[in-house]
PyMOL Python script that loads the backbone (N, CA, C, O; Angstrom):
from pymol import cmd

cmd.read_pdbstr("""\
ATOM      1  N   UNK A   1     -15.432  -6.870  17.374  1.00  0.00           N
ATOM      2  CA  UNK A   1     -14.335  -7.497  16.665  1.00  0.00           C
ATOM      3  C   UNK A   1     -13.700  -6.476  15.716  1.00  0.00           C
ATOM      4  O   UNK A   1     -14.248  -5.935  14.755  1.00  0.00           O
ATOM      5  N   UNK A   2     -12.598  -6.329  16.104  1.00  0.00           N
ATOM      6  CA  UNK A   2     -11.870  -4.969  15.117  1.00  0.00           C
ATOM      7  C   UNK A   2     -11.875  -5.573  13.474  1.00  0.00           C
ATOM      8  O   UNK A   2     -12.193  -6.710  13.128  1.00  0.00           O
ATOM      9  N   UNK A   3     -11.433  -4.466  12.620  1.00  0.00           N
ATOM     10  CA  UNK A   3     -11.710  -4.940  11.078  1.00  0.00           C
ATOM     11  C   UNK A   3     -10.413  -5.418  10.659  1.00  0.00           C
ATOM     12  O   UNK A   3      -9.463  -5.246  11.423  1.00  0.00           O
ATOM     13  N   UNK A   4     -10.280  -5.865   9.797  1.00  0.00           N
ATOM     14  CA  UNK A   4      -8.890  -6.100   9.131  1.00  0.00           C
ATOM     15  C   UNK A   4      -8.821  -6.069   7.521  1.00  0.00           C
ATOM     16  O   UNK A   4      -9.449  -6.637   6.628  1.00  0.00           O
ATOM     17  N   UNK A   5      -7.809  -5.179   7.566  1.00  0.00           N
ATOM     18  CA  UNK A   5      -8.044  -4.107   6.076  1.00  0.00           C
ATOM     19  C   UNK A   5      -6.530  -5.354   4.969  1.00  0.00           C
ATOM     20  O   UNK A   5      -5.338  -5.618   5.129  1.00  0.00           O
ATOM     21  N   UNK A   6      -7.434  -5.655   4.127  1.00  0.00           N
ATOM     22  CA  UNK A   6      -7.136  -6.168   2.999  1.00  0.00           C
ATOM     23  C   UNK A   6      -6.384  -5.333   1.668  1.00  0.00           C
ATOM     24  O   UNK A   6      -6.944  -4.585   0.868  1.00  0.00           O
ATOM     25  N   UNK A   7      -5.078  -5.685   1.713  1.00  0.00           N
ATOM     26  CA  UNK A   7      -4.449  -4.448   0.620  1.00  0.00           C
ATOM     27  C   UNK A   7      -3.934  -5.067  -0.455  1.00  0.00           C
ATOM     28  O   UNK A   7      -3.074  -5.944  -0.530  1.00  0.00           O
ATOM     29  N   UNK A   8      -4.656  -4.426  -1.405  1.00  0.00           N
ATOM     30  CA  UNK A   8      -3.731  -5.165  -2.916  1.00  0.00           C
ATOM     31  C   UNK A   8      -3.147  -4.319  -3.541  1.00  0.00           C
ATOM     32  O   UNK A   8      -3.567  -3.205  -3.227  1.00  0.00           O
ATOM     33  N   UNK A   9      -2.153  -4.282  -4.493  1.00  0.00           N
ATOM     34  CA  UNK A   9      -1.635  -3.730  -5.447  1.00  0.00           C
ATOM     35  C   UNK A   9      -1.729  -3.881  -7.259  1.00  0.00           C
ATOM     36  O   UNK A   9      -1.002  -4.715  -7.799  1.00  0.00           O
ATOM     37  N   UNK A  10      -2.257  -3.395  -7.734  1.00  0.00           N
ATOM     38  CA  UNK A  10      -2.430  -3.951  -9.097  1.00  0.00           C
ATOM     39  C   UNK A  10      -0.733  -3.782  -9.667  1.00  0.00           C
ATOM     40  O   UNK A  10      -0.193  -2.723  -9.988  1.00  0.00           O
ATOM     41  N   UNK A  11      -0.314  -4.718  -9.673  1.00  0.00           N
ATOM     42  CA  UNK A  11       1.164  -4.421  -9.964  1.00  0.00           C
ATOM     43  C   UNK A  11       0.806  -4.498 -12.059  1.00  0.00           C
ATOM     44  O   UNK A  11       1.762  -4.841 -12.753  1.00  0.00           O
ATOM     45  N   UNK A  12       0.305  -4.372 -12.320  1.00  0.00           N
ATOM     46  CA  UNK A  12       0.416  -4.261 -14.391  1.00  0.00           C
ATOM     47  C   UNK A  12       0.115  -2.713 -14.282  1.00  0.00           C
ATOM     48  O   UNK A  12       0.680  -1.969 -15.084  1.00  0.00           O
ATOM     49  N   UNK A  13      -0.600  -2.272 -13.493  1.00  0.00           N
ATOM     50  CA  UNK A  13      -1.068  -0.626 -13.320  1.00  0.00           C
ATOM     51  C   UNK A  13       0.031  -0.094 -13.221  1.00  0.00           C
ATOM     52  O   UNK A  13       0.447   0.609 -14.141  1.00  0.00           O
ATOM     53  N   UNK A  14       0.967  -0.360 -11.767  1.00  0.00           N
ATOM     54  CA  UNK A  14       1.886   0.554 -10.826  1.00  0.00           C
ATOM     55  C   UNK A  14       2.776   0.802 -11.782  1.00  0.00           C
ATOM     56  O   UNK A  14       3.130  -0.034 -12.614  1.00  0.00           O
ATOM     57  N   UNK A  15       3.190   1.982 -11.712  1.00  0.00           N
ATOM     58  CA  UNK A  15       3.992   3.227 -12.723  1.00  0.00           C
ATOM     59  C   UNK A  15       5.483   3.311 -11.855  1.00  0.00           C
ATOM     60  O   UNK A  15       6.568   3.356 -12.434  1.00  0.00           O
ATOM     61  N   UNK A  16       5.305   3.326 -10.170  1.00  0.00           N
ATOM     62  CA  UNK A  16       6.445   3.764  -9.588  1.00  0.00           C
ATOM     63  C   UNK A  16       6.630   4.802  -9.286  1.00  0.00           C
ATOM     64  O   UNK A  16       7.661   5.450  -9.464  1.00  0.00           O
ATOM     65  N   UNK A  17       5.423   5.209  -8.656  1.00  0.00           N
ATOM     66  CA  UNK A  17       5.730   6.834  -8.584  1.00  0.00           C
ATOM     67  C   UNK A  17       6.203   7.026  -7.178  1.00  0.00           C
ATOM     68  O   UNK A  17       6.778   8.046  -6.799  1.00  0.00           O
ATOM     69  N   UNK A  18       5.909   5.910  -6.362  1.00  0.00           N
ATOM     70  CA  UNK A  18       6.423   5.814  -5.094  1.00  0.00           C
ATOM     71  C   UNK A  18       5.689   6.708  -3.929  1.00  0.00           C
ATOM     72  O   UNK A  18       6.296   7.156  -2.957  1.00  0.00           O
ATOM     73  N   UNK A  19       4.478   6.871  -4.144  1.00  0.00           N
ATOM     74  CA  UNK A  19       3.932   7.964  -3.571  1.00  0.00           C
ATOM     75  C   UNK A  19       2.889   7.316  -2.135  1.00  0.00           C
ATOM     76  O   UNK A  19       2.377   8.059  -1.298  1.00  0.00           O
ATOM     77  N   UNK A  20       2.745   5.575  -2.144  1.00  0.00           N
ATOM     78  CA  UNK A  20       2.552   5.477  -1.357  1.00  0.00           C
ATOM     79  C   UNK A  20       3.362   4.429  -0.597  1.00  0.00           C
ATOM     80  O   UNK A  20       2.887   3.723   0.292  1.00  0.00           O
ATOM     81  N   UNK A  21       5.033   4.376  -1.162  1.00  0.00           N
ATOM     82  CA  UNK A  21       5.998   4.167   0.779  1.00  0.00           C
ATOM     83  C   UNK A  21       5.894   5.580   0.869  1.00  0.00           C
ATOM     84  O   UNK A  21       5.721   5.694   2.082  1.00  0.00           O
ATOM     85  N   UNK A  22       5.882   6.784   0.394  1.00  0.00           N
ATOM     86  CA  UNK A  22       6.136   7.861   0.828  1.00  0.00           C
ATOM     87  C   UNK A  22       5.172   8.411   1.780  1.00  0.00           C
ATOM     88  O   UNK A  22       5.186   9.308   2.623  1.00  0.00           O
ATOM     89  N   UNK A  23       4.204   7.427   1.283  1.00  0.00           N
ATOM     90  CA  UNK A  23       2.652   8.161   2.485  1.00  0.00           C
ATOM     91  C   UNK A  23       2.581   7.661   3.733  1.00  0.00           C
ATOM     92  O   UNK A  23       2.495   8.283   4.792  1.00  0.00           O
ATOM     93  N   UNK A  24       2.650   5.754   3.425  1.00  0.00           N
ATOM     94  CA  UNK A  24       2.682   5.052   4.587  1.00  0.00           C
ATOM     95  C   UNK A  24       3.951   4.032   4.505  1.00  0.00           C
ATOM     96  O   UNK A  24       3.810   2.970   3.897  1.00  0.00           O
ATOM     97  N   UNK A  25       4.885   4.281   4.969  1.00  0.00           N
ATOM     98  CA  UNK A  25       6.279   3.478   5.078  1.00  0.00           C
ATOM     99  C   UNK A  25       6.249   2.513   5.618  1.00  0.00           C
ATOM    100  O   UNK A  25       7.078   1.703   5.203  1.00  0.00           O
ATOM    101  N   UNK A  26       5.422   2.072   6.689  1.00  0.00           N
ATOM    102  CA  UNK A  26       5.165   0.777   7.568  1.00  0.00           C
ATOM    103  C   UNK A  26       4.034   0.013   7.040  1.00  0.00           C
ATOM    104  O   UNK A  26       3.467  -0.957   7.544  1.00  0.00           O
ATOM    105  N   UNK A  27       3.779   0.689   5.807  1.00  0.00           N
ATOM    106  CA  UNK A  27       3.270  -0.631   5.019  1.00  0.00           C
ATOM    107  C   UNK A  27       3.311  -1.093   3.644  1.00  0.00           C
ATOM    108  O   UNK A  27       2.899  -2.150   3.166  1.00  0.00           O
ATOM    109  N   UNK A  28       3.983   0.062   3.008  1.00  0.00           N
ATOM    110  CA  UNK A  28       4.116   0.165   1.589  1.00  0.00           C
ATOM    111  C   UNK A  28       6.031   0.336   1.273  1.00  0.00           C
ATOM    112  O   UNK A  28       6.613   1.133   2.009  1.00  0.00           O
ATOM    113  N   UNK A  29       6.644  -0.214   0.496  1.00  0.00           N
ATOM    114  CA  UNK A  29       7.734  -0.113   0.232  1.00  0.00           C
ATOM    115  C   UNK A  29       8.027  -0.181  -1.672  1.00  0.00           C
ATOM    116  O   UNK A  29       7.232   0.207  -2.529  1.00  0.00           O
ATOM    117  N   UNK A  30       9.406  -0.795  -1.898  1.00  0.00           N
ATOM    118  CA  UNK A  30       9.017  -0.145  -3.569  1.00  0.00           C
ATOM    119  C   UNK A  30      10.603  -1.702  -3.769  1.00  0.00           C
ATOM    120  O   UNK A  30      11.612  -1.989  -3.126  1.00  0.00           O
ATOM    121  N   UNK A  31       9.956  -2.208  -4.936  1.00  0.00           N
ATOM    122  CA  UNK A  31      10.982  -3.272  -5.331  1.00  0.00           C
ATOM    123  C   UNK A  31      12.472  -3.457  -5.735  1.00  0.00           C
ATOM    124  O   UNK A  31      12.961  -2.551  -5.061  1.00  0.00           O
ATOM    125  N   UNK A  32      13.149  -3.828  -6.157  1.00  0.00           N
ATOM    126  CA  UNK A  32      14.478  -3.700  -6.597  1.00  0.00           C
ATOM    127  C   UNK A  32      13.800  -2.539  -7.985  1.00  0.00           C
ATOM    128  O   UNK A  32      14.268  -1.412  -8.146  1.00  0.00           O
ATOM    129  N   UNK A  33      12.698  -3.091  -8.828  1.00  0.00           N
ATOM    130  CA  UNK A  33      12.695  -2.387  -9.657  1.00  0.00           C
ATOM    131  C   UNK A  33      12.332  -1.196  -9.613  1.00  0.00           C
ATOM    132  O   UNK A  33      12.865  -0.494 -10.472  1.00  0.00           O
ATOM    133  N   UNK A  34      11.327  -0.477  -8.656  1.00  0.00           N
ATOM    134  CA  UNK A  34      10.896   0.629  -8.305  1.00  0.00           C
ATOM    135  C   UNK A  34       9.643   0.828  -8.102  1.00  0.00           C
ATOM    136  O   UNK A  34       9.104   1.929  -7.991  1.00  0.00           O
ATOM    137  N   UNK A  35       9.092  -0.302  -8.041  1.00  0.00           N
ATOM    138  CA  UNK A  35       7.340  -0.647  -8.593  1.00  0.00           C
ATOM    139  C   UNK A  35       6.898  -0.843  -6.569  1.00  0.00           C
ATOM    140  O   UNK A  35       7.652  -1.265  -5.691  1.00  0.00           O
ATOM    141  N   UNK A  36       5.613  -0.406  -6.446  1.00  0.00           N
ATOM    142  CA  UNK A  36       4.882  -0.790  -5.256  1.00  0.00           C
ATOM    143  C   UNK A  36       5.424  -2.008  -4.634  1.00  0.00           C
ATOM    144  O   UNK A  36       5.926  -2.853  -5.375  1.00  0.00           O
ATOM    145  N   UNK A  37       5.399  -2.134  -3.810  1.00  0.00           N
ATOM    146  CA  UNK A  37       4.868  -3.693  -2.590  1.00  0.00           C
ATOM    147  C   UNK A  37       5.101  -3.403  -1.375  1.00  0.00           C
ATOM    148  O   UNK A  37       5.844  -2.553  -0.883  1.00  0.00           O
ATOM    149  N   UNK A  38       4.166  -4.447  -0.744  1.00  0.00           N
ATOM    150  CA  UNK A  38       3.806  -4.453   0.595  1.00  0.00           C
ATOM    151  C   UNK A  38       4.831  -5.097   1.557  1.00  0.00           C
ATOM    152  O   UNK A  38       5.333  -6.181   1.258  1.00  0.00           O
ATOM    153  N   UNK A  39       5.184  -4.403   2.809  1.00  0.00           N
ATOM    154  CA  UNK A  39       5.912  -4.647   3.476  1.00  0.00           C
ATOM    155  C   UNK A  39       5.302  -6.201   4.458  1.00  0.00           C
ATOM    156  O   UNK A  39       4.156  -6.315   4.892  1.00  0.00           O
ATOM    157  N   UNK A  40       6.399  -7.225   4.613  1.00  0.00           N
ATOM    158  CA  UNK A  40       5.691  -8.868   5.177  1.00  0.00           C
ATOM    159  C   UNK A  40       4.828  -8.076   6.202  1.00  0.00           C
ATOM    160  O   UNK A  40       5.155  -7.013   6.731  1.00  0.00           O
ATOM    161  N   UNK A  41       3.318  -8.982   6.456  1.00  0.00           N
ATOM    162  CA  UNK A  41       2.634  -8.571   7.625  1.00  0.00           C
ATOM    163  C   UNK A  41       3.102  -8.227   8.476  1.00  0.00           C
ATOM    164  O   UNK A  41       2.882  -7.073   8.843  1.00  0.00           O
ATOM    165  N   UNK A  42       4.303  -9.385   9.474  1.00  0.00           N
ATOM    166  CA  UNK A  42       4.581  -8.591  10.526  1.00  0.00           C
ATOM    167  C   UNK A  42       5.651  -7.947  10.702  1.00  0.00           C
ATOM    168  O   UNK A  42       6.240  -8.021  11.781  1.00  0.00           O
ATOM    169  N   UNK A  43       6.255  -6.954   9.358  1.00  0.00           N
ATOM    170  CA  UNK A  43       6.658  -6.136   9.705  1.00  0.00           C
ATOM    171  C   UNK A  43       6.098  -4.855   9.511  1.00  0.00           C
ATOM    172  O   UNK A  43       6.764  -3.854   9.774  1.00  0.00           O
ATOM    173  N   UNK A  44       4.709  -4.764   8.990  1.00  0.00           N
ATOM    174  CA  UNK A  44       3.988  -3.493   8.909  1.00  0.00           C
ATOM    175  C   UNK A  44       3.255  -4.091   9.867  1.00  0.00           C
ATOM    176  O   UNK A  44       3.111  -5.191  10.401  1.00  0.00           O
ATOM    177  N   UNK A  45       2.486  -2.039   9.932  1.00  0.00           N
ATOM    178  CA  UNK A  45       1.327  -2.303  10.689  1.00  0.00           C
ATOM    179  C   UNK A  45      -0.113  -2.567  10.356  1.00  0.00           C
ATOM    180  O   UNK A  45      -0.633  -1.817   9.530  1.00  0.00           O
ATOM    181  N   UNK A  46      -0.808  -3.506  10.873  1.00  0.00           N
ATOM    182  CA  UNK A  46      -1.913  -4.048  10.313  1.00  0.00           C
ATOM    183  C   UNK A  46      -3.074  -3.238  10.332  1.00  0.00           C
ATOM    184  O   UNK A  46      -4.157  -3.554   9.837  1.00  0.00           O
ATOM    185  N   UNK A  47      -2.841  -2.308  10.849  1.00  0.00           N
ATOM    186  CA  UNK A  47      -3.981  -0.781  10.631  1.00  0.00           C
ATOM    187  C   UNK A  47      -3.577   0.246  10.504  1.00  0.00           C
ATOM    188  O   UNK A  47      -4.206   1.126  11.092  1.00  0.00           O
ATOM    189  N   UNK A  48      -2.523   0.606   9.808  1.00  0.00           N
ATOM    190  CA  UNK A  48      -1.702   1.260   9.231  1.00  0.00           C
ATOM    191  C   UNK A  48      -2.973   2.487   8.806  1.00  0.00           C
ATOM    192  O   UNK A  48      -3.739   2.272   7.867  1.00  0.00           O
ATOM    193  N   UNK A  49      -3.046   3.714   9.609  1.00  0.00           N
ATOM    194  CA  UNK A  49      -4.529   4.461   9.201  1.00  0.00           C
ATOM    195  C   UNK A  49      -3.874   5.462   8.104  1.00  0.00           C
ATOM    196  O   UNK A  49      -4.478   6.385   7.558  1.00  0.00           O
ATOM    197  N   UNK A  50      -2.566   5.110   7.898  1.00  0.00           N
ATOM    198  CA  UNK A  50      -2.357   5.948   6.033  1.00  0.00           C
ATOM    199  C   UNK A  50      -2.109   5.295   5.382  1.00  0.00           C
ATOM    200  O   UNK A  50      -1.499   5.768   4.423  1.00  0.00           O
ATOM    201  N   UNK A  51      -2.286   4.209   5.365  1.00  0.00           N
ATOM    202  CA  UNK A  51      -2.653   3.074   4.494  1.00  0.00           C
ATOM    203  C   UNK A  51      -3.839   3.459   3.188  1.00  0.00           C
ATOM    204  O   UNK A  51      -3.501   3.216   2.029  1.00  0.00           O
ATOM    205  N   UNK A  52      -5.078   4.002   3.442  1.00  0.00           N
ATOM    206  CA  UNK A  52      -5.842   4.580   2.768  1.00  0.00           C
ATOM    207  C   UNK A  52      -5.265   5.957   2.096  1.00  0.00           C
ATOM    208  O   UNK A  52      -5.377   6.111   0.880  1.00  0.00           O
ATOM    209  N   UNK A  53      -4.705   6.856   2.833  1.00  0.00           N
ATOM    210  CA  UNK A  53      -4.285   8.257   2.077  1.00  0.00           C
ATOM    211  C   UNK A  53      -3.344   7.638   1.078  1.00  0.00           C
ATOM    212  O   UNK A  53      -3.665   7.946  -0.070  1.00  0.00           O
ATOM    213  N   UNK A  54      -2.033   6.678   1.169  1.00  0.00           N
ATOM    214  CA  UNK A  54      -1.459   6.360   0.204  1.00  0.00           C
ATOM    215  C   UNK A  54      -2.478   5.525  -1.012  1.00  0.00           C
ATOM    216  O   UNK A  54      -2.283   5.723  -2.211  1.00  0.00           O
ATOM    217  N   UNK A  55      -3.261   4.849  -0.654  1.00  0.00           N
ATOM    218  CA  UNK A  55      -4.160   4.620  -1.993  1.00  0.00           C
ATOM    219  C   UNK A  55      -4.634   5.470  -2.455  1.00  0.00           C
ATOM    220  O   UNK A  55      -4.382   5.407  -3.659  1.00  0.00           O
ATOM    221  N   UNK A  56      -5.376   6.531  -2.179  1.00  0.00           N
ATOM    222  CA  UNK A  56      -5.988   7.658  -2.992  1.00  0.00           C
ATOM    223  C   UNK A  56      -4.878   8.303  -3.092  1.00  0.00           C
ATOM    224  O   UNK A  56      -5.215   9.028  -4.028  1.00  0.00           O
ATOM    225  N   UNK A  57      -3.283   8.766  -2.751  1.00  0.00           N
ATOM    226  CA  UNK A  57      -2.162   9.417  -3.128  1.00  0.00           C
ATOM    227  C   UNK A  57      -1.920   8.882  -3.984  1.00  0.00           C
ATOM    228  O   UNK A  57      -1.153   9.619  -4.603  1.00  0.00           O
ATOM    229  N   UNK A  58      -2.125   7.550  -4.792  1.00  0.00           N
ATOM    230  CA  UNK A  58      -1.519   6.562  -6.083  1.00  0.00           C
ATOM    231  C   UNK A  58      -1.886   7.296  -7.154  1.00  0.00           C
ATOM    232  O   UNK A  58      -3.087   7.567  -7.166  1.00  0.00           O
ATOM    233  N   UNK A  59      -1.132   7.784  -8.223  1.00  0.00           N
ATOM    234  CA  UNK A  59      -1.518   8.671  -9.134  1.00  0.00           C
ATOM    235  C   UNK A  59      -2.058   7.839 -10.626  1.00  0.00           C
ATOM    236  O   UNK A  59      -2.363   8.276 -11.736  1.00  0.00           O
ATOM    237  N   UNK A  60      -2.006   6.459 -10.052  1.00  0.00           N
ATOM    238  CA  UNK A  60      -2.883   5.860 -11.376  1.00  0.00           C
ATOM    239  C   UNK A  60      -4.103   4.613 -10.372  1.00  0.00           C
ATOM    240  O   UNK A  60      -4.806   3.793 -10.962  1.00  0.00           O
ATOM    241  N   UNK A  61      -4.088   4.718  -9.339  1.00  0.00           N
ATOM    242  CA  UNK A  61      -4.857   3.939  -8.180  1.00  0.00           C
ATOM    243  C   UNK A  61      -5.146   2.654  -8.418  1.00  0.00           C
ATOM    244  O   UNK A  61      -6.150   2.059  -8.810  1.00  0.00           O
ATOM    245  N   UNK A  62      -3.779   2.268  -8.017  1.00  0.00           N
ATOM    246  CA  UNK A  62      -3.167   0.771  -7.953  1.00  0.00           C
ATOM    247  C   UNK A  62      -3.599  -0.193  -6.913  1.00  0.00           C
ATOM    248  O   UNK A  62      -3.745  -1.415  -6.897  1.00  0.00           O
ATOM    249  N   UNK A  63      -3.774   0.880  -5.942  1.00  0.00           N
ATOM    250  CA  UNK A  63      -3.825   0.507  -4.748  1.00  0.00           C
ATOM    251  C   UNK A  63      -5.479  -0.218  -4.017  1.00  0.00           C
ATOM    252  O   UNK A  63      -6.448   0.524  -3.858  1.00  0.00           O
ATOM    253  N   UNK A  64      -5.507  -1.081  -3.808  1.00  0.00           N
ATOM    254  CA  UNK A  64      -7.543  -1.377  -3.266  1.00  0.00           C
ATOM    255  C   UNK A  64      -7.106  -1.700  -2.034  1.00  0.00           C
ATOM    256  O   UNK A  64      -6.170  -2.484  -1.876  1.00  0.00           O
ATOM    257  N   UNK A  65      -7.941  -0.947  -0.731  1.00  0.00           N
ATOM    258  CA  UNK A  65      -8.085  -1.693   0.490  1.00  0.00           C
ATOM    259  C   UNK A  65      -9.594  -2.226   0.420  1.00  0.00           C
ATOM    260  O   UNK A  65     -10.566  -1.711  -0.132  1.00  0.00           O
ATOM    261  N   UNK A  66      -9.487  -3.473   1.183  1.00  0.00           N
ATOM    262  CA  UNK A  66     -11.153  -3.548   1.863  1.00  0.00           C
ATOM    263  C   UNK A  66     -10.983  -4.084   3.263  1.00  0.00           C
ATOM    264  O   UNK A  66      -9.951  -4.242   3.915  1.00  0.00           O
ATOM    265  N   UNK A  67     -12.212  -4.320   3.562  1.00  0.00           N
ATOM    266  CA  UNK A  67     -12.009  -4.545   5.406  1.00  0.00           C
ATOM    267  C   UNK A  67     -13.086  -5.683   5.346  1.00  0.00           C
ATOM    268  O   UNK A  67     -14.140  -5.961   4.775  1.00  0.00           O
ATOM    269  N   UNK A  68     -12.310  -6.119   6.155  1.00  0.00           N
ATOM    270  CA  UNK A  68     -13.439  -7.055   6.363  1.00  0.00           C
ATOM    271  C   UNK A  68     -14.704  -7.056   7.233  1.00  0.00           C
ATOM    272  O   UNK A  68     -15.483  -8.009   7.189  1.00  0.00           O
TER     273      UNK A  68
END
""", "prot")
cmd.dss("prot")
cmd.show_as("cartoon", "prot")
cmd.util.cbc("prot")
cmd.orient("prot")
């Protein structure tokens, strides 16, 4: 049974540095205001494998995956 990776954003953390739509674009995007969020499920990809490099790319690490 494949995993399915759980992504949050601490949005009171996120600064806006934009560093992870810049990592993973098909799953991370940035608000009217400039702050993180996640692109609707089905328009990202649900194993998006830079999904993780953009969390450790977050320069205040906003970002948590887990898997189930």
């Amino acid at each position: 049974m494949p995993t399915t990776q759980h992504i949050s954003i601490d949005t009171d953390r996120c600064i806006g540095s934009g560093q992870c739509a810049l990592t993973a674009p098909k799953t991370f995007t940035q608000d009217d205001d400039g702050f993180s969020a996640l692109l609707p499920p089905d328009a990202r990809a649900s194993e998006d494998p830079l999904a993780r490099e953009a969390a450790r790319a977050c320069p205040v690490q906003a970002i948590t995956i887990a898997e189930d």
